[in-house]
NULOKE-645000 format. One record per residue (C-alpha): residue number from 0; residue in one letter; x, z, y. Coordinates in Angstrom, 3 decimals. Example, Ala and Ser with C-alpha at 12.3 -4.5 7.8 and 13.67 -1.06 7.14 Angstrom:
# NULOKE-645000
  num  residu        c1        c3        c2
    0       A    12.300     7.800    -4.500
    1       S    13.670     7.140    -1.060
END
This chain:
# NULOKE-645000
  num  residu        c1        c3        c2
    0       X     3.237   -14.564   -17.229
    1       X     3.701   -13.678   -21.039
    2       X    -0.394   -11.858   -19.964
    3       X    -1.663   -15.076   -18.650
    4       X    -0.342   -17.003   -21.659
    5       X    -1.346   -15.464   -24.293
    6       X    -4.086   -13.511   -23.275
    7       X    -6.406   -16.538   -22.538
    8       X    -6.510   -17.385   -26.559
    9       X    -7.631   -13.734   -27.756
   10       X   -11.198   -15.315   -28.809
   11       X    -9.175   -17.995   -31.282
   12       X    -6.278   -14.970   -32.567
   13       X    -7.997   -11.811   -32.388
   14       X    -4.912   -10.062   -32.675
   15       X    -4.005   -10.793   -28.868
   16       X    -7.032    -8.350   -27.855
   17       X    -3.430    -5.778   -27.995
   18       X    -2.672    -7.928   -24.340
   19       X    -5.678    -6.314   -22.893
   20       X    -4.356    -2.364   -23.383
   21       X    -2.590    -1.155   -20.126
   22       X    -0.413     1.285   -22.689
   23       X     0.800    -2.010   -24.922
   24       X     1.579    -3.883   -21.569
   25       X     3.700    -0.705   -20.249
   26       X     5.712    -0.085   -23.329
   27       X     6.984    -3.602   -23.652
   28       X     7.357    -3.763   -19.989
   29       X     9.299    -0.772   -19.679
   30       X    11.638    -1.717   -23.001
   31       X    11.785    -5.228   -21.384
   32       X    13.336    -3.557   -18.233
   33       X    16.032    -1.110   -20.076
   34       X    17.530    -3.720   -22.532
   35       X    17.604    -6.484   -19.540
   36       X    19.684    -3.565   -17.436
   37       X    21.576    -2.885   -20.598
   38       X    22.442    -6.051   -21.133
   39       X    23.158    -7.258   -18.021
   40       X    24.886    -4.373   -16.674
   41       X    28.567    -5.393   -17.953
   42       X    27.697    -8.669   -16.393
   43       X    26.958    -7.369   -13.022
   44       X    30.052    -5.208   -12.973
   45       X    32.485    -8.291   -13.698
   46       X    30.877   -10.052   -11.308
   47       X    31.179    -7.542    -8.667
   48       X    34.501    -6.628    -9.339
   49       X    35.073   -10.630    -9.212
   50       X    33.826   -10.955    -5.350
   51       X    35.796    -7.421    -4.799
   52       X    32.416    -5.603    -3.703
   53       X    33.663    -1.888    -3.687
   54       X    32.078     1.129    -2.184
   55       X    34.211     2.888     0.605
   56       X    33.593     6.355     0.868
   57       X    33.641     8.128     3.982
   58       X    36.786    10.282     4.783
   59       X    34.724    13.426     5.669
   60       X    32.953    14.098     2.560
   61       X    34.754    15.880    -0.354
   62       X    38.064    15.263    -0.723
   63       X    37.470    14.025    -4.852
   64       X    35.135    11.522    -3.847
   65       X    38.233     9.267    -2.200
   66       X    38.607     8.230    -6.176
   67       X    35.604     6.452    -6.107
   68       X    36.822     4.094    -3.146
   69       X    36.700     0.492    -4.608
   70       X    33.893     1.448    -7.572
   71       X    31.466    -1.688    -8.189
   72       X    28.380    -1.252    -5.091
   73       X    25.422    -3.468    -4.255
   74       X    23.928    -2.596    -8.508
   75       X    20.788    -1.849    -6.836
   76       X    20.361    -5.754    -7.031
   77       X    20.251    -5.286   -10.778
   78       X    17.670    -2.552   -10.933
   79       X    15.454    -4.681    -8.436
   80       X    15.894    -7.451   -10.847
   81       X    15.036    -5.578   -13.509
   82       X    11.448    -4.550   -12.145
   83       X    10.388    -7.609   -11.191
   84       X    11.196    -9.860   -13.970
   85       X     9.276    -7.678   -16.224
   86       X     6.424    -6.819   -13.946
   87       X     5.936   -10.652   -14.001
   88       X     6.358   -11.049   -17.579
   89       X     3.610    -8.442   -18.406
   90       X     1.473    -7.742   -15.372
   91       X    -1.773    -8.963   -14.561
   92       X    -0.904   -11.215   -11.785
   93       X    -4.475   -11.409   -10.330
   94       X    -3.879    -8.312    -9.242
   95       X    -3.254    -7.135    -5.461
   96       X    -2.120    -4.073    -5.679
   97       X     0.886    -5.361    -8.085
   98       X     1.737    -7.872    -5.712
   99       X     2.117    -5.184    -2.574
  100       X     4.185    -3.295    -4.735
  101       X     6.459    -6.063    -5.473
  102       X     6.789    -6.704    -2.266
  103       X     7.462    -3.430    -0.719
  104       X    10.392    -2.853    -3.368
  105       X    11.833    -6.196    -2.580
  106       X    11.999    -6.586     1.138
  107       X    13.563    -2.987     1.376
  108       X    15.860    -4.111    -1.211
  109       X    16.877    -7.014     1.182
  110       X    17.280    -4.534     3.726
  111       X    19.417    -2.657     2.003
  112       X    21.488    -5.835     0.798
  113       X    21.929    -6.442     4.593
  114       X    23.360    -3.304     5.099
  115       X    25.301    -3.243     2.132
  116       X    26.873    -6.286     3.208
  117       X    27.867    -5.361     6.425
  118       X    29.501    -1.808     4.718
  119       X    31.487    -4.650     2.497
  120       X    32.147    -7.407     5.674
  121       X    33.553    -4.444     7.788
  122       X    35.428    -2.889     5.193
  123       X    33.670     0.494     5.596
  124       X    30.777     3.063     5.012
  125       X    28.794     2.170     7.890
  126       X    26.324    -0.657     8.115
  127       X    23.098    -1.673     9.760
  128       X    22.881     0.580    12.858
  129       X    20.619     3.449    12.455
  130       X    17.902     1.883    14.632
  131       X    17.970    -1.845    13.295
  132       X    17.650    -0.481     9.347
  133       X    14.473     1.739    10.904
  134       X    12.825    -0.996    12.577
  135       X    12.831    -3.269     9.480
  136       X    11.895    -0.872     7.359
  137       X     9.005     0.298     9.700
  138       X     8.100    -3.630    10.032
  139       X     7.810    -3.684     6.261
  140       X     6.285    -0.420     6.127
  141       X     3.666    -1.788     8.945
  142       X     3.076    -4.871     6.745
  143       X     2.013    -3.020     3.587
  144       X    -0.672    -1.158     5.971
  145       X    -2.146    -4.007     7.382
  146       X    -2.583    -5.467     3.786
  147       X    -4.387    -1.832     2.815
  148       X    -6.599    -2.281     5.441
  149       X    -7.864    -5.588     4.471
  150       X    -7.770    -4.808     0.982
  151       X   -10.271    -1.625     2.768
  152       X   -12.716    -4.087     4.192
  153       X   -13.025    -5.999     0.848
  154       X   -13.358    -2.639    -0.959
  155       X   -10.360    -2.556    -3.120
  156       X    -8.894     0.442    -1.131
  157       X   -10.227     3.886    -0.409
  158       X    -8.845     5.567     2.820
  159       X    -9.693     8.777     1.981
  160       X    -7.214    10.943     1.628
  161       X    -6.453    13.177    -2.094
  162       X    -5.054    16.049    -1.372
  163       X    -3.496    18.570    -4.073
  164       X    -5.425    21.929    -5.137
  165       X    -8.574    20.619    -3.472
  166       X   -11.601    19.067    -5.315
  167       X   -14.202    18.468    -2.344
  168       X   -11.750    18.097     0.481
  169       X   -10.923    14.140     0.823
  170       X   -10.381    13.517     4.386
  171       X   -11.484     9.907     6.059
  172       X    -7.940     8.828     7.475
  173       X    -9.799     6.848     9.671
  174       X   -11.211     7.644    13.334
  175       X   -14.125     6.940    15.373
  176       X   -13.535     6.464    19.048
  177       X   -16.451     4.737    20.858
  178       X   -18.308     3.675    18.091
  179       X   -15.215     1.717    16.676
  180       X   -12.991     3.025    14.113
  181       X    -9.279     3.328    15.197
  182       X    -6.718     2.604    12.012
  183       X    -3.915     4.455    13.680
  184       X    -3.684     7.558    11.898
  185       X    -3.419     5.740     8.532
  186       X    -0.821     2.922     9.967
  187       X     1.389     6.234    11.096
  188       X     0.934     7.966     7.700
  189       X     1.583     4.893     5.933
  190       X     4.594     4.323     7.864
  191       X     5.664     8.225     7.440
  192       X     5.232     8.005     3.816
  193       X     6.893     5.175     2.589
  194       X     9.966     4.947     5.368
  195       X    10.427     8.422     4.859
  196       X    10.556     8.171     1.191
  197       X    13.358     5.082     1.080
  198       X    15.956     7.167     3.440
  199       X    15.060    10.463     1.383
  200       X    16.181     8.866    -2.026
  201       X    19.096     7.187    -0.106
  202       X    20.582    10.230     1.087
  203       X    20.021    11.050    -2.593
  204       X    22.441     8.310    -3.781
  205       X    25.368    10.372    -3.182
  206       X    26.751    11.079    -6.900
  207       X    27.402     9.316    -9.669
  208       X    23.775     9.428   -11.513
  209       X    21.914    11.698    -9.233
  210       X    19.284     9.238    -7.500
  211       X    19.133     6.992   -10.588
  212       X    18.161    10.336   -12.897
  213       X    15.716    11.614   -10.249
  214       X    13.976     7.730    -9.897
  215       X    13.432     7.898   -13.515
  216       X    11.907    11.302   -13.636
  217       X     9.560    10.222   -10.077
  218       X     8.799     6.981   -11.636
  219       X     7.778     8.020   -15.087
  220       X     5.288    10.722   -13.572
  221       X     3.953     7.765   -11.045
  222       X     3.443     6.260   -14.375
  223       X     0.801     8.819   -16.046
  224       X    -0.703     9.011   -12.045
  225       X    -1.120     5.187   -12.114
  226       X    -2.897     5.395   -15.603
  227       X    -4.774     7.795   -15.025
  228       X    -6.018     6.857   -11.558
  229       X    -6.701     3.589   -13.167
  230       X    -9.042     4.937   -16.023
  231       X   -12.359     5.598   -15.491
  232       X   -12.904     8.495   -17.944
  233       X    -9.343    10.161   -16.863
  234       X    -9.934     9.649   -13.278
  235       X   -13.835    11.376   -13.232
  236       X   -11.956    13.980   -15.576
  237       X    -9.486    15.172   -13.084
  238       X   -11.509    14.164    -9.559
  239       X    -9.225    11.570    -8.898
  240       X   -10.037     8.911    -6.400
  241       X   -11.080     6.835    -8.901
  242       X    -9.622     2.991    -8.348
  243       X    -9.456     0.631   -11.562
  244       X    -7.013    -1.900    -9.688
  245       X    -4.662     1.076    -9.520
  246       X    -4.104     0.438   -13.564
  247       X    -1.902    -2.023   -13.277
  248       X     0.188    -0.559   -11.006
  249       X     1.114     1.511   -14.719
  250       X     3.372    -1.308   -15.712
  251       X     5.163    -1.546   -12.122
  252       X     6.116     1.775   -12.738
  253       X     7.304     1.610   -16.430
  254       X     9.468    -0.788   -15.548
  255       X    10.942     0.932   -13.204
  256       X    11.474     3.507   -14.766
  257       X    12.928     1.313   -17.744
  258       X    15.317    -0.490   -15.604
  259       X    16.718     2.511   -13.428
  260       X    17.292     4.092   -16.941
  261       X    19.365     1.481   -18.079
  262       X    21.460     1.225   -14.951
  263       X    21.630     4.853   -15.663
  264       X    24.033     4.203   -18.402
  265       X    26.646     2.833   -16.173
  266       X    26.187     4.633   -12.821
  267       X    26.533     8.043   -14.630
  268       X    29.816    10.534   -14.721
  269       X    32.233     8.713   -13.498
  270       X    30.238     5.340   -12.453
  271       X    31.339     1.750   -13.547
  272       X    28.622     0.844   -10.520
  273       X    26.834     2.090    -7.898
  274       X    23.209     1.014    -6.809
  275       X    24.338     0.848    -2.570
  276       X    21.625     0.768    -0.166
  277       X    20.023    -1.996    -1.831
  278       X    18.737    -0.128    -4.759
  279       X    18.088     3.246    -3.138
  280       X    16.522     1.558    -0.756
  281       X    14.165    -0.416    -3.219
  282       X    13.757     2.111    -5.186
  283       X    12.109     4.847    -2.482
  284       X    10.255     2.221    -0.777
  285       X     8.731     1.312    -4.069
  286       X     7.509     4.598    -4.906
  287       X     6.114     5.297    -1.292
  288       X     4.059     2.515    -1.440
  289       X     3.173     3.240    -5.139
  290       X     2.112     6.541    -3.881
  291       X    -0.038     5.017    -1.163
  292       X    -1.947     2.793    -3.241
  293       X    -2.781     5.544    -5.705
  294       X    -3.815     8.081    -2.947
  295       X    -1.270    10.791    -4.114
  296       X     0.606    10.507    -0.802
  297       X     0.559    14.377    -0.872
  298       X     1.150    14.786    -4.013
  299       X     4.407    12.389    -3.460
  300       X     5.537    15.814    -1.864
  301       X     6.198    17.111    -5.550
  302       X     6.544    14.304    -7.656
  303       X     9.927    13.281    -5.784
  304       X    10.734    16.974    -4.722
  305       X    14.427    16.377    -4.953
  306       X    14.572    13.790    -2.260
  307       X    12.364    15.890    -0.012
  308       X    14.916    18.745    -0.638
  309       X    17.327    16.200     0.372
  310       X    15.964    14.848     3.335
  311       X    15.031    18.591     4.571
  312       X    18.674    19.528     3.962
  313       X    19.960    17.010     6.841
  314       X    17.047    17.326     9.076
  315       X    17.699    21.662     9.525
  316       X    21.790    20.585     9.663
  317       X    21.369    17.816    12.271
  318       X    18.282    20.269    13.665
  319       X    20.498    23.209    13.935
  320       X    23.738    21.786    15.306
  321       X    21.962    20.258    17.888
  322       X    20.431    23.237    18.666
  323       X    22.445    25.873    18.041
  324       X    26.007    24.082    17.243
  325       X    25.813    26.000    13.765
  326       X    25.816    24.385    10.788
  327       X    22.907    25.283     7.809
  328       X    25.264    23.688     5.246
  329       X    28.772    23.405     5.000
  330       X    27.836    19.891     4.660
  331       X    24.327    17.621     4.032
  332       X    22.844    16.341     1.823
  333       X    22.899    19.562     0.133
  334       X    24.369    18.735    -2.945
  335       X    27.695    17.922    -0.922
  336       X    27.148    21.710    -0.156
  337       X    27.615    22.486    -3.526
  338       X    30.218    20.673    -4.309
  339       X    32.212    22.427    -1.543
  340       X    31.433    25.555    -3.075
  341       X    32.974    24.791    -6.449
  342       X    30.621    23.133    -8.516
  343       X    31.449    20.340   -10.623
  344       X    29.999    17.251    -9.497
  345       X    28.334    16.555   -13.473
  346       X    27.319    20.366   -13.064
  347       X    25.264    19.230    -9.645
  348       X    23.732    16.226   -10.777
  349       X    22.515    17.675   -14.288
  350       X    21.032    20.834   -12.682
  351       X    19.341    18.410    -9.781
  352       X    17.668    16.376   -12.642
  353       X    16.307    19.675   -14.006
  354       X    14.943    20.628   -10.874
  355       X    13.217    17.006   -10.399
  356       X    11.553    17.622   -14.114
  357       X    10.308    20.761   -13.086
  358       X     8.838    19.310    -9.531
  359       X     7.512    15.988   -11.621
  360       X     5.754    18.299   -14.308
  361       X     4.514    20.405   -11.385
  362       X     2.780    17.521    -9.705
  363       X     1.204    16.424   -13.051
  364       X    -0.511    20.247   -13.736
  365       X    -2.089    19.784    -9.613
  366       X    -4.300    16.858   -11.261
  367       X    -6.328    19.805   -12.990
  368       X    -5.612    22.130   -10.962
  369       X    -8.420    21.184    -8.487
END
């Protein structure tokens, strides 16, 4: 909005020319995001507290974790919030690809508030059934590849495929059967991707700061990717699939980033608030379809490493006690593992947010490493 306002009289006051810099738009975007979530913040708790909204924490996990029972939930709503309003404020509104990404985060932020609603209603940890939080989320999911596949036919979507370490190899996703071309194998991808990137970062909500931390270090490298993917020069640079309505997909992502850092400051060691389903949610969803639009599904792989370690870390412990009745893990998500084994819970989330740096700064080197 504050774009389209001001913008328009650049040719009368030279000096707002600064509106038409991506970089400019992101900064104050992403500052625009942390002061509104520091602000706010101390207002959401009261008000949570208010309509009792506490977390209940499931008697299996570890045994210091029952101290948590009653803490603040639902936050997410704050972080979603948070990206919006600013994205608004700053983005170029014209703008598709903004718009998808909008609406990914906030429909599987609703889903999430669903579920989170039903944890508070029934006075504990379980919510939407397994199968009725997949089916909206794969409706949603479903949605957001239909919209690609127009955007395809008007050419303001590539469905080739990047993939890391490889300059020349771009796979058509594609098929021909019968002289028609089949969409299925991008509507499953699509659907794998982003689906499988919301439940990854909500089994990563599981201590105080850990999923927040690790969204800020994902969405500040989907940040450079955006920019980059967005610039001409950059993108030829580094063989990108070059796509300049990817650019403003840069603030999106700053203000992401921006807002889950300021909810940061009250969801660390020990939390005032948690984000619930309806941030972690949000948050994944956001970045899967972020990661769609850019063509870096692959690279997705590294830039949110710690929620595919995650996600791995129930699949071989649900894999192998079906299998096997054994148990990988003396309990999944892994960082529940160790905690069980002695580690302070500050100790676990700290050394998980190094390990997301290190995957994030990873995924960035791949872009010349081609």
């Amino acid at each position: 909005m504050i774009y389209h306002l001001l913008y328009q009289f650049h040719q009368e006051f030279t000096v707002l020319n600064v509106f038409r810099y991506i970089t400019f738009r992101t900064a104050y975007a992403s500052l625009t995001a942390l002061i509104l979530s520091l602000v706010l913040g101390p207002w959401m708790i009261r008000r949570l507290k208010e309509f009792q909204i506490g977390q209940y924490i499931r008697e299996e996990g570890p045994a210091g974790h029952q101290t948590k029972a009653g803490t603040p939930t639902m936050g997410g709503v704050l972080i979603v919030m948070n990206v919006l309003l600013p994205t608004l404020l700053w983005a170029d509104l014209t703008n598709y690809y903004v718009w998808t990404a909008m609406g990914s985060m906030f429909f599987f932020g609703f889903i999430g508030l669903i579920d989170d609603y039903f944890k508070v209603v029934r006075k504990q940890s379980l919510g939407l059934t397994a199968s009725a939080k997949f089916g909206c989320q794969i409706l949603v999911a479903l949605a957001v590849a239909g919209l690609l596949i127009v955007l395809y036919h008007y050419g303001f979507y590539s469905l080739r495929l990047s993939v890391p370490f490889f300059k020349k190899f771009v796979p058509l996703m594609d098929l021909r059967i019968g002289g028609h071309s089949t969409y299925l194998p991008f509507i499953v991808f699509v659907v794998l991707v982003i689906v499988g990137c919301s439940n990854a970062v909500n089994l990563t909500d599981g201590l105080d700061g850990l999923a927040a931390g690790s969204v800020v270090i994902a969405a500040s490298a989907l940040t450079v990717l955006t920019y980059v993917t967005g610039h001409a020069t950059f993108a030829s640079y580094l063989d990108l699939i070059k796509n300049v309505y990817a650019a403003e997909l840069t603030i999106f992502c700053g203000s992401m980033a921006g807002a889950t850092l300021g909810f940061l400051w009250y969801n660390t060691y020990p939390a005032e608030v948690f984000m619930g389903d309806v941030g972690s949610n949000a948050l994944g969803g956001a970045i899967g379809t972020v990661a769609v639009l850019i063509k870096q599904e692959l690279l997705l792989l590294f830039i949110g490493g710690i929620f595919v370690l995650e996600a791995l870390s129930v699949i071989m412990q649900v894999g192998s006690y079906r299998m096997r009745r054994k148990r990988i893990f003396r309990m999944a998500p892994v960082h529940h593992d160790f905690e069980l084994r002695g580690w302070k819970e500050p100790k676990v989330v700290v050394r998980f947010w190094i390990i997301a740096l290190i995957f994030a700064l990873f995924s960035l080197t791949t872009l010349k490493l081609r």
